[in-house]
Backbone bond lengths (Angstrom), bond angles and torsions (degrees), N, CA, C in turn:
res aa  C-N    CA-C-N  psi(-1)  N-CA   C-N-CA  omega(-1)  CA-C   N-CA-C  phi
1 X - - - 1.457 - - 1.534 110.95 -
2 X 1.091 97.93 171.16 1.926 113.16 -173.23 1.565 93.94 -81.93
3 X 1.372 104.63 137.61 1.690 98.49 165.04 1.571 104.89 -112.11
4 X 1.666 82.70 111.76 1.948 92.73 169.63 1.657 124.14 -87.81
5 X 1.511 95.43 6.43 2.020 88.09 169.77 1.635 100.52 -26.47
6 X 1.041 94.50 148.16 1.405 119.56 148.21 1.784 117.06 64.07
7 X 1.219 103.89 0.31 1.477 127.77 -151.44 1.913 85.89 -105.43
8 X 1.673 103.49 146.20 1.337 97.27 -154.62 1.859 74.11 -119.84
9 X 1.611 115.19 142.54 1.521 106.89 165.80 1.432 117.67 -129.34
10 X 1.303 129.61 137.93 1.600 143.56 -173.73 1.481 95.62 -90.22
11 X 1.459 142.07 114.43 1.447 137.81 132.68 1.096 130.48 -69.54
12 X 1.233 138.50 118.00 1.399 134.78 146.87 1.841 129.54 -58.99
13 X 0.714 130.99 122.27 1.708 124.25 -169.75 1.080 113.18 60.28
14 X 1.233 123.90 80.76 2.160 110.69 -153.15 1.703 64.25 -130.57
15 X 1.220 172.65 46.63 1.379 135.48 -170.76 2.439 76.50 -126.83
16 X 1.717 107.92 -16.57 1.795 67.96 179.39 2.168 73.67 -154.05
17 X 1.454 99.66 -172.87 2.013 92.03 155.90 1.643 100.33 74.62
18 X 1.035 94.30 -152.87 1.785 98.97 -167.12 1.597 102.75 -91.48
19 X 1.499 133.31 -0.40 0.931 130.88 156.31 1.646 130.36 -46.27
20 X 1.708 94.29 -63.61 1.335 125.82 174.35 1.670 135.77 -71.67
21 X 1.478 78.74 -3.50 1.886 102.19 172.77 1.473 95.93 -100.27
22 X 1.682 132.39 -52.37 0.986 144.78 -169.31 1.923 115.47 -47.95
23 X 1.647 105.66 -45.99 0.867 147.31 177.97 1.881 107.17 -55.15
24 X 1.520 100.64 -58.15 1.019 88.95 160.27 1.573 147.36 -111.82
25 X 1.432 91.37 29.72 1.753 100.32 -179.04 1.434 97.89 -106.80
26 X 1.481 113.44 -23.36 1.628 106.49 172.20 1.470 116.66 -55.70
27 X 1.917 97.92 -54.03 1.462 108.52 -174.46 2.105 108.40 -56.56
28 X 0.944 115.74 -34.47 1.331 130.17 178.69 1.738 106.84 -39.93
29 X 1.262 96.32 -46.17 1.282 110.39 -175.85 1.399 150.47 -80.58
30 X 1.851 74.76 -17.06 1.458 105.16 -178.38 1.608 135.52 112.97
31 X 1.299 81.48 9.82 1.426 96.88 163.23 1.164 136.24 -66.31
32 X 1.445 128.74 167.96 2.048 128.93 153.75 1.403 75.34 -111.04
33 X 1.739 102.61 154.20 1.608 119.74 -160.39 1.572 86.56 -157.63
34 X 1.455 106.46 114.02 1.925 122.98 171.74 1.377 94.84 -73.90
35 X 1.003 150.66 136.39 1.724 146.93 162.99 1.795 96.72 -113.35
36 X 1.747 110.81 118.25 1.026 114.77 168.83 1.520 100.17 -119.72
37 X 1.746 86.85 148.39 1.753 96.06 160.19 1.336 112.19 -152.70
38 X 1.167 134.33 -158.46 1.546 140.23 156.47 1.389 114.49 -73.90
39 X 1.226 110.23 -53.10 1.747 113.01 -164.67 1.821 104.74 -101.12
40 X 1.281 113.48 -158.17 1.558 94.40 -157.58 1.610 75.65 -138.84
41 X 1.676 121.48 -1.30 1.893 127.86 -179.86 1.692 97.45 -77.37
42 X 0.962 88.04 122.06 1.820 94.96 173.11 1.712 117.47 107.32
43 X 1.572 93.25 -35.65 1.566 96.26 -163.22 1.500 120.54 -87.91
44 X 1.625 102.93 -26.50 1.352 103.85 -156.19 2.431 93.85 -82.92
45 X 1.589 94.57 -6.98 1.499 93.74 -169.44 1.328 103.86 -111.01
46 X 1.406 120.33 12.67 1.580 122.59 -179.70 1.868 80.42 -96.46
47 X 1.419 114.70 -58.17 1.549 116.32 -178.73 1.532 117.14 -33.70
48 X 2.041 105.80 -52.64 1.288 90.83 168.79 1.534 136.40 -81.89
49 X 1.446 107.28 -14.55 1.187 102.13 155.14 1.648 129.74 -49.86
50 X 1.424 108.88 -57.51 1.624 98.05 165.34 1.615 133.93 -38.10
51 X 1.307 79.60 -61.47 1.793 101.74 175.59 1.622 110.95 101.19
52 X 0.857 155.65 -125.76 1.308 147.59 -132.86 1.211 105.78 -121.64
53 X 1.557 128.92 -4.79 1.383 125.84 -174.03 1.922 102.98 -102.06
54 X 1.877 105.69 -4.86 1.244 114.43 160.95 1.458 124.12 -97.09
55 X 2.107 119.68 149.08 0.892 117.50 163.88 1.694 107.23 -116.16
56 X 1.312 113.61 162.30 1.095 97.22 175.81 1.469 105.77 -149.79
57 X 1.655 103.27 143.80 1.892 105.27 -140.43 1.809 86.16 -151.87
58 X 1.555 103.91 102.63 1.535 118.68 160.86 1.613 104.03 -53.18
59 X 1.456 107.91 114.82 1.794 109.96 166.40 1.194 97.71 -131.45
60 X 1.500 112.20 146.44 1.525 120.19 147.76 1.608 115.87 -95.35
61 X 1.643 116.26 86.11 0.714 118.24 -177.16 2.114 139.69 -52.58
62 X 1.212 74.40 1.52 1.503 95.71 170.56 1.956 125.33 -80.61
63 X 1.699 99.64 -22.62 1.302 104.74 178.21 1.611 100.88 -106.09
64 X 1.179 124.66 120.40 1.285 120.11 160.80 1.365 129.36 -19.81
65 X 1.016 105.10 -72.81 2.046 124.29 -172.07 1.587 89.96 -23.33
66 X 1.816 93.36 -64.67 1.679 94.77 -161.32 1.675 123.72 -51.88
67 X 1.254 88.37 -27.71 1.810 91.09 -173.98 1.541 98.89 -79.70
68 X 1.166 120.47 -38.73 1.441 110.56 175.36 1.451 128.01 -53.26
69 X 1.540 110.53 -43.15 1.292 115.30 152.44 0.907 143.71 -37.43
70 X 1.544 104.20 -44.21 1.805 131.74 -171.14 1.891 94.09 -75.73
71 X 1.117 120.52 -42.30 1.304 115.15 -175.82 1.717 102.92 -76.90
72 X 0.801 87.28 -36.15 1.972 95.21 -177.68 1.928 114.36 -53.60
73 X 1.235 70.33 -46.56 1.846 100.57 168.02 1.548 108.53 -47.67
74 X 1.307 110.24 -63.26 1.466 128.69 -145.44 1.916 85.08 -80.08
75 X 1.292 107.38 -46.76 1.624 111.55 -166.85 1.739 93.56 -51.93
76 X 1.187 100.16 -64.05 1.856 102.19 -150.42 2.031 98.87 -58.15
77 X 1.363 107.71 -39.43 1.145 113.58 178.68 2.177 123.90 -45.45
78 X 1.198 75.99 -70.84 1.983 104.64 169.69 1.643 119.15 -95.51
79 X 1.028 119.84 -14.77 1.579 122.50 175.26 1.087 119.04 90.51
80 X 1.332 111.99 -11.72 1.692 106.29 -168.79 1.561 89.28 -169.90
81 X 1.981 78.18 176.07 1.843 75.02 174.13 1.876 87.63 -170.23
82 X 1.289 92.93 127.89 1.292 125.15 -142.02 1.894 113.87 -100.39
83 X 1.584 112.01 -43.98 1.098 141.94 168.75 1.209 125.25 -139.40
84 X 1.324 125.80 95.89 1.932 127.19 141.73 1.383 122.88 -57.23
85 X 1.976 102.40 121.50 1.218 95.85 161.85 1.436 120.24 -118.55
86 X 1.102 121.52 126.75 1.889 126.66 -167.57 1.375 80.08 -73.41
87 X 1.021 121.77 137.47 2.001 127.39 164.39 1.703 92.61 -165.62
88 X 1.536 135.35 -23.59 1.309 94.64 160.50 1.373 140.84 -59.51
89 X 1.643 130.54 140.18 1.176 98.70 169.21 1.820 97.48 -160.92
90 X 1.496 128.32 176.90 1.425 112.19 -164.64 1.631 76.96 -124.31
91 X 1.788 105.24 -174.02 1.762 123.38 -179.38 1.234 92.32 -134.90
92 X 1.177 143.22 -27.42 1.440 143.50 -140.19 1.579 81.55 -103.10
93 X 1.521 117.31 149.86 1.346 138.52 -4.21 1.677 104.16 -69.56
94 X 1.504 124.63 116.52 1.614 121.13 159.29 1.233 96.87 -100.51
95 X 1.742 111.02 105.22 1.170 133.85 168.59 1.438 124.43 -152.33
96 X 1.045 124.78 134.26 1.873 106.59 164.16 0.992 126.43 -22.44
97 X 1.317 133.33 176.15 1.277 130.04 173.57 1.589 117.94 -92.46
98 X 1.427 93.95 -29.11 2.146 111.87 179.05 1.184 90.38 -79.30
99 X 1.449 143.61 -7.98 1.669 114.04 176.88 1.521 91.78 -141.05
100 X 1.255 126.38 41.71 1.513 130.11 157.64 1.380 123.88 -89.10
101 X 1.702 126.77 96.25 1.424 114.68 158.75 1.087 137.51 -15.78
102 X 1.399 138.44 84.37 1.310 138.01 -167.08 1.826 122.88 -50.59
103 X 1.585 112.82 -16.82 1.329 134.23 -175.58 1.408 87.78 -70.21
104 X 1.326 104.38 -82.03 1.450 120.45 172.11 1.769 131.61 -17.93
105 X 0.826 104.38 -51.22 1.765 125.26 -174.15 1.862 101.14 -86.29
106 X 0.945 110.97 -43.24 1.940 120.12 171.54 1.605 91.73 -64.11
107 X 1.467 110.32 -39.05 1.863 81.16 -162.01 1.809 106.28 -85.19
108 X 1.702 109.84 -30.43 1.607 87.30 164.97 1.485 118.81 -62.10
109 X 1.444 144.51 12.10 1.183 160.68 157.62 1.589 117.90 -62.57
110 X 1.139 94.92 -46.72 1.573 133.66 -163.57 1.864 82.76 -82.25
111 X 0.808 142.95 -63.54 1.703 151.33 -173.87 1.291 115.19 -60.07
112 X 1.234 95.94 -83.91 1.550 122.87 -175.89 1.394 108.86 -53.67
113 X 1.539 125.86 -43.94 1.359 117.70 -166.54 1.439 101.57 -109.70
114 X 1.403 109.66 -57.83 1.530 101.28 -165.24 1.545 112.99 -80.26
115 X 1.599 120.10 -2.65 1.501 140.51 -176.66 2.021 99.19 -68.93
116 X 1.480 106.88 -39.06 1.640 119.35 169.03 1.146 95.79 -75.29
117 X 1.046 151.17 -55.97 1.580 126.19 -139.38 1.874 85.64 -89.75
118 X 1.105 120.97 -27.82 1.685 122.58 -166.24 1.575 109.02 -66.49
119 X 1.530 103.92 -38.69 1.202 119.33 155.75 1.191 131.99 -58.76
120 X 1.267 137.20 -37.48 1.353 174.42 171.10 1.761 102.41 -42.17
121 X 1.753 78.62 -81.22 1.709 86.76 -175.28 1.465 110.43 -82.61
122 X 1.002 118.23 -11.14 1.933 99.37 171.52 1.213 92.09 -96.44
123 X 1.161 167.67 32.96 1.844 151.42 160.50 1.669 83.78 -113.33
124 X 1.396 130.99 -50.71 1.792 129.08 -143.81 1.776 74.22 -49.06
125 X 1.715 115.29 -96.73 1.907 109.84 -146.44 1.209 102.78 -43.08
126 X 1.017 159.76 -23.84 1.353 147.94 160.29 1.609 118.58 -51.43
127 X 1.107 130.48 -61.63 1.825 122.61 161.99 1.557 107.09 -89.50
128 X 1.085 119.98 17.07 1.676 120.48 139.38 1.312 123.14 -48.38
129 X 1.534 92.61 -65.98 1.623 125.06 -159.88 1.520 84.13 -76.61
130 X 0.899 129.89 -90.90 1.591 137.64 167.22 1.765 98.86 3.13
131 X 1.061 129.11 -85.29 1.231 159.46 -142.40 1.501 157.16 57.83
132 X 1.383 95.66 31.36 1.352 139.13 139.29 1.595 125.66 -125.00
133 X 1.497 94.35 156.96 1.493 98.53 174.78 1.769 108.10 -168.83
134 X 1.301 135.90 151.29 1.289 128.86 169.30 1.643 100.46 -120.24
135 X 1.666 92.27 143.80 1.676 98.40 176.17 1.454 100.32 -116.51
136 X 1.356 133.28 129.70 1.470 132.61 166.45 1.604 105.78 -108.38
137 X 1.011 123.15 122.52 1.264 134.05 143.21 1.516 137.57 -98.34
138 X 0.888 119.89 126.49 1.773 154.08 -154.16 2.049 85.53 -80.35
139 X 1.460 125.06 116.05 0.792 96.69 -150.70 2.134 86.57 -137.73
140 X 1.581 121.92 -137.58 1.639 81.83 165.80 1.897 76.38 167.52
141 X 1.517 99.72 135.35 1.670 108.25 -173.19 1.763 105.75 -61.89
142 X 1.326 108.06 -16.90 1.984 99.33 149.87 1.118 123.09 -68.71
143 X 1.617 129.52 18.00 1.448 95.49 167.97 2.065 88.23 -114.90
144 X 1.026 128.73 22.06 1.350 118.51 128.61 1.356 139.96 -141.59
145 X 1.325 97.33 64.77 1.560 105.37 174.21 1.918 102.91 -173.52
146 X 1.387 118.93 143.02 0.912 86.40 -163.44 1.804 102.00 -117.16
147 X 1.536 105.62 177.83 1.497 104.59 -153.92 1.571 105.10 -131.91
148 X 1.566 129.56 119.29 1.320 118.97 -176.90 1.260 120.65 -45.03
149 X 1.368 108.08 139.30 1.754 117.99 -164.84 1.141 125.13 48.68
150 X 1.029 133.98 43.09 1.730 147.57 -174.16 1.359 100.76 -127.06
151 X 1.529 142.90 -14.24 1.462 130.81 -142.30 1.663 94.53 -57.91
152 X 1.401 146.04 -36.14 1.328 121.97 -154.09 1.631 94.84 -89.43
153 X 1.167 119.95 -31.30 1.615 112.00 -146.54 1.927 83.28 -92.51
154 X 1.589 118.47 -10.13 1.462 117.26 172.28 1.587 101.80 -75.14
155 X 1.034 102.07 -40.94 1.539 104.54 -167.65 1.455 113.79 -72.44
156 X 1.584 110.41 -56.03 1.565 105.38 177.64 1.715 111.09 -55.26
157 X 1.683 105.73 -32.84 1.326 83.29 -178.60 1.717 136.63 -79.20
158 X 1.592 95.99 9.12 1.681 106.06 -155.00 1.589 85.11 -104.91
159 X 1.804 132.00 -27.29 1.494 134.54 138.05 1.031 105.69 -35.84
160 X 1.140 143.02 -95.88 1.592 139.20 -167.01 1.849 109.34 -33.14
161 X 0.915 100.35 -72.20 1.847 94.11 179.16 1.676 112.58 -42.08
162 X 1.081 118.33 -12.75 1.436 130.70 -163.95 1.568 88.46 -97.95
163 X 1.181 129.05 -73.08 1.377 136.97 -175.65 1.750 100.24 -41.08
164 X 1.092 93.03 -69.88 1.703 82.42 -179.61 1.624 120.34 -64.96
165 X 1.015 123.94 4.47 1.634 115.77 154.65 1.412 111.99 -95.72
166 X 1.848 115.50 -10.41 1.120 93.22 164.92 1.391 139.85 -116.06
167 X 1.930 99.50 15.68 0.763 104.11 167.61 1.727 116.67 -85.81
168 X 1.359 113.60 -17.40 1.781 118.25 174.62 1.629 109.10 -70.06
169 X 1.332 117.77 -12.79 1.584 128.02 -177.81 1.079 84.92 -87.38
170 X 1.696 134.97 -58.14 1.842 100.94 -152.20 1.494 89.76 -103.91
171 X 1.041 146.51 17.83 1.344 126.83 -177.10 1.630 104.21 -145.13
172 X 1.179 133.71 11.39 1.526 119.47 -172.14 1.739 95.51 -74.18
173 X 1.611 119.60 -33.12 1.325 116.92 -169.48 1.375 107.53 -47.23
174 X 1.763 114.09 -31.88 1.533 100.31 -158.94 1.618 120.62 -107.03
175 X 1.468 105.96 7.27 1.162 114.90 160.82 1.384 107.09 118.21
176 X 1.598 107.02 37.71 1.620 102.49 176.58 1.637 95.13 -126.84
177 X 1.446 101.58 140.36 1.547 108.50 176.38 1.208 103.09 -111.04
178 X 1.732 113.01 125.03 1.879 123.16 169.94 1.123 90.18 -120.24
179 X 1.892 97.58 122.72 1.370 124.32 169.58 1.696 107.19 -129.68
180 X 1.584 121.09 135.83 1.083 113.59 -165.47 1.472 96.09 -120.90
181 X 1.782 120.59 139.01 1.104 108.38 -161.95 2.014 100.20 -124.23
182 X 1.772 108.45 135.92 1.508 97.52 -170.02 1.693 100.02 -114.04
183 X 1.418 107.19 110.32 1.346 110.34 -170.66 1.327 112.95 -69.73
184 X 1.452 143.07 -10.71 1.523 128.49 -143.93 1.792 115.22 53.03
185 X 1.372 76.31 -163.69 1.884 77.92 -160.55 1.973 98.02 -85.35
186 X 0.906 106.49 105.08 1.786 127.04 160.09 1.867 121.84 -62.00
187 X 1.161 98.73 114.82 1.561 105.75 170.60 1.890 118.46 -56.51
188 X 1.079 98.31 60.52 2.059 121.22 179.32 1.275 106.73 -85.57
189 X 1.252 109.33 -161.72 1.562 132.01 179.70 1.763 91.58 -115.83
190 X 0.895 130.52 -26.98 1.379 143.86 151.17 1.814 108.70 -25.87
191 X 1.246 102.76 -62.50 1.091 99.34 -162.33 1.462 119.62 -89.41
192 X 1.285 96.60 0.36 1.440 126.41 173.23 1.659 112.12 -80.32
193 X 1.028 108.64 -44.38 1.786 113.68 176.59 1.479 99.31 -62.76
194 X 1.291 97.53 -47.31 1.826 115.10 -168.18 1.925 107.34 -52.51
195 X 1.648 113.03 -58.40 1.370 106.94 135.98 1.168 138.00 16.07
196 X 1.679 103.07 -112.75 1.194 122.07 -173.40 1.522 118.05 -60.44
197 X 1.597 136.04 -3.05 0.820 158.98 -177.92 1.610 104.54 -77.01
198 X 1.475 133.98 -39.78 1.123 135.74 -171.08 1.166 113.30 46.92
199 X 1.417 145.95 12.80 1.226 139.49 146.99 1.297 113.97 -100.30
200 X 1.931 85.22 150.82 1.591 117.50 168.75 2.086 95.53 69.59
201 X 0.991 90.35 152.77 1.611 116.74 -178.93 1.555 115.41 -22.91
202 X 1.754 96.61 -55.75 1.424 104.73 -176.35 0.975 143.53 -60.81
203 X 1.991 112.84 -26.10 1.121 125.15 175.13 1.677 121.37 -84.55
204 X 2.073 112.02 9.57 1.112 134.75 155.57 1.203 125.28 -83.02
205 X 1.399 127.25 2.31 1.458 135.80 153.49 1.347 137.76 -44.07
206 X 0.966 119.05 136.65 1.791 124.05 -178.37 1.192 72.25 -89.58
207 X 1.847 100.85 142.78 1.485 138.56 161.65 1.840 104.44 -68.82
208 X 1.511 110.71 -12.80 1.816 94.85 168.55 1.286 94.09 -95.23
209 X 1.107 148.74 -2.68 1.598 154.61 -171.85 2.001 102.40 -58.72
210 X 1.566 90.57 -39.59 1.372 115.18 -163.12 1.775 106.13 -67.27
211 X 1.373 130.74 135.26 1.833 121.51 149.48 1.676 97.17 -75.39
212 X 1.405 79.62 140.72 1.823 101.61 151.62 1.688 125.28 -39.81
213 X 0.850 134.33 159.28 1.455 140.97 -163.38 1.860 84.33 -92.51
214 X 0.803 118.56 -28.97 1.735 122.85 -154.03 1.821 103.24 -87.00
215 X 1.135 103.46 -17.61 2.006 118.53 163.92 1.274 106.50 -65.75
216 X 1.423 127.32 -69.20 1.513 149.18 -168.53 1.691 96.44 -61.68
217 X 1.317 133.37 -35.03 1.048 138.44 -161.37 1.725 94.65 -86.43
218 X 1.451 118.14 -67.94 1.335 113.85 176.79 1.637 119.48 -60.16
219 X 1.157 104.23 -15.82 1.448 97.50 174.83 1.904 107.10 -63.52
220 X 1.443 93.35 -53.78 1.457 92.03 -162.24 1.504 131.41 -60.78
221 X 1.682 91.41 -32.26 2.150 111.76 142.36 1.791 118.10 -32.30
222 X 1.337 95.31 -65.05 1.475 98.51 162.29 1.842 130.38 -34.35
223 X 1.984 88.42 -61.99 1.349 74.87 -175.97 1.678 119.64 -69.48
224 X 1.166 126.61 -28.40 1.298 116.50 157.04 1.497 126.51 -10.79
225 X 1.072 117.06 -34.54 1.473 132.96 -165.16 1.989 117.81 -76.33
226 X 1.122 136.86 -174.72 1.196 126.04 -170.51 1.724 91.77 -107.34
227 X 1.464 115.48 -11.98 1.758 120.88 165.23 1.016 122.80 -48.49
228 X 1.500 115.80 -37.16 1.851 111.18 -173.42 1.766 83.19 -108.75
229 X 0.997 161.70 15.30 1.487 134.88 149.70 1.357 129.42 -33.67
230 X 1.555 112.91 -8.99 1.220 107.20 -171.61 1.676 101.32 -113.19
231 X 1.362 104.29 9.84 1.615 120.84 170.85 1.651 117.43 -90.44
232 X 1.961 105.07 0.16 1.236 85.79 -159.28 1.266 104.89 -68.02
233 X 1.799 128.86 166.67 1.381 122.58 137.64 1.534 99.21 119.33
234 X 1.848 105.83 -12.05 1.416 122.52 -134.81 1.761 86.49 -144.78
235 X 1.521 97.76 149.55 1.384 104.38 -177.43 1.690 109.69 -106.66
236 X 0.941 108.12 133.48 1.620 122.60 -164.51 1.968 97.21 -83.30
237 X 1.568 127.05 116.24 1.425 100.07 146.99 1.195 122.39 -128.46
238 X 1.494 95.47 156.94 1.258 135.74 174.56 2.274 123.84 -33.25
239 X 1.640 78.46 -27.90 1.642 87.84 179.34 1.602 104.82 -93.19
240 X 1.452 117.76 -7.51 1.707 103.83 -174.22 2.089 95.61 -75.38
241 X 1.470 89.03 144.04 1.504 92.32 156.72 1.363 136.57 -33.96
242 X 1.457 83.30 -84.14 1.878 108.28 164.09 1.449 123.35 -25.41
243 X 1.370 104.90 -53.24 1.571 111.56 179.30 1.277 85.52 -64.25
244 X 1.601 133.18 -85.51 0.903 112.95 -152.94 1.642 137.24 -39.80
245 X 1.656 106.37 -33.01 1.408 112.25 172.43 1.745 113.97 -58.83
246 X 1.303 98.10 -43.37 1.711 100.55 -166.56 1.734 101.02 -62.81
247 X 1.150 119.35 -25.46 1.429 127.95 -162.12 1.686 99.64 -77.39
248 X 1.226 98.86 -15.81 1.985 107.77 -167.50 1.816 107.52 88.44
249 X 1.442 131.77 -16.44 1.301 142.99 176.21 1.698 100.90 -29.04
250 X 1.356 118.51 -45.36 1.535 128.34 -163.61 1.062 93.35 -163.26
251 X 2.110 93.28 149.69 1.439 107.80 175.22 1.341 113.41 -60.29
């Protein structure tokens, strides 16, 4: 395993999903773990579950200010901050595009895409100054290929894979590693909306079809490691074997 002594970690969506597994396989390890979400259900009792090596900080990661705060938060608290992981993210609007709310479809935009870069740019001067830092992003085989009624959450996510190649282009020199990781389909509440949706293939899935949130979580422990360095820039998935073996997932 990765040893996170001393190692400070930022969550995005940590309050349930692969956040809240993430959250606690870091802390397992030895981490301090920021747990962000929107709502304050889930988060403030995953924190006490940890206990003191958790903070836990309501953001709407969609408005800047807040995430800046939330990191601002996390600095003065733990001193540093060591690893960001982008893992919030929404599915909804699953609709066509001729009968998609346009409010609607901008704001998974608003999450999914600009929720990474918000993350992005308030953590970068912080493991600037530092001079290291790792960025993981939570990442998803829609952002290249595309999937009926998905166009925004395809699109923000095929932005995000983009961001993280460009954040390993302007910054791998200075000691930040962006690795983007594509889990397959995860047993969430995610996949539950996805469900009840009855469109397109996916929402025809057996719920054992699904990995555990707690795979995606150790993977991303992993990538921490000097093992996936050769992933930087590059999105890691979750469905190759190999990864999975190197990750410990399977013999």
């Amino acid at each position: 395993m990765t040893d996170m002594t001393g190692k400070v970690v930022l969550i995005t969506g940590a309050n349930r999903g692969i956040g809240a597994a993430a959250a606690r396989v870091f802390a397992r390890e030895g981490a301090r773990v920021a747990l962000l979400a929107r709502g304050r259900a889930g988060l403030t009792e995953l924190a006490g579950e940890i206990g003191k090596a958790a903070l836990a900080i309501p953001c709407e990661i969609s408005r800047y200010w807040e995430v800046a705060a939330a990191v601002e938060a996390t600095v003065d608290t733990f001193g540093r901050l060591d690893i960001l992981i982008n893992n919030a993210g929404v599915i909804d609007p699953i609709v066509h595009m001729a009968e998609a709310d346009p409010d609607a479809w901008g704001h998974t935009i608003d999450i999914n895409l600009k929720g990474v870069f918000h993350g992005i740019r308030a953590a970068l001067p912080v493991m600037l100054t530092q001079g290291a830092g790792t960025v993981l992003t939570v990442s998803s085989g829609a952002a290249h290929g595309p999937v009926e009624a998905w166009s925004a959450y395809c699109a923000s996510k095929a932005g995000a894979a983009m961001i993280t190649r460009s954040l390993d282009k302007e910054y791998s020199q200075a000691g930040i590693r962006a690795i983007g990781l594509s889990p397959g389909t995860v047993a969430t509440e995610m996949q539950r909306v996805i469900k009840e949706s009855g469109i397109n293939p996916v929402s025809k899935l057996d719920w054992n079809d699904h990995i555990p949130p707690e795979w995606p979580a150790e993977a991303l422990l992993w990538m921490c490691g000097i093992d996936a360095d050769e992933f930087m820039g590059q999105e890691i998935s979750l469905r190759d074997e190999e990864i999975r073996r190197r990750v410990g997932l399977v013999a």
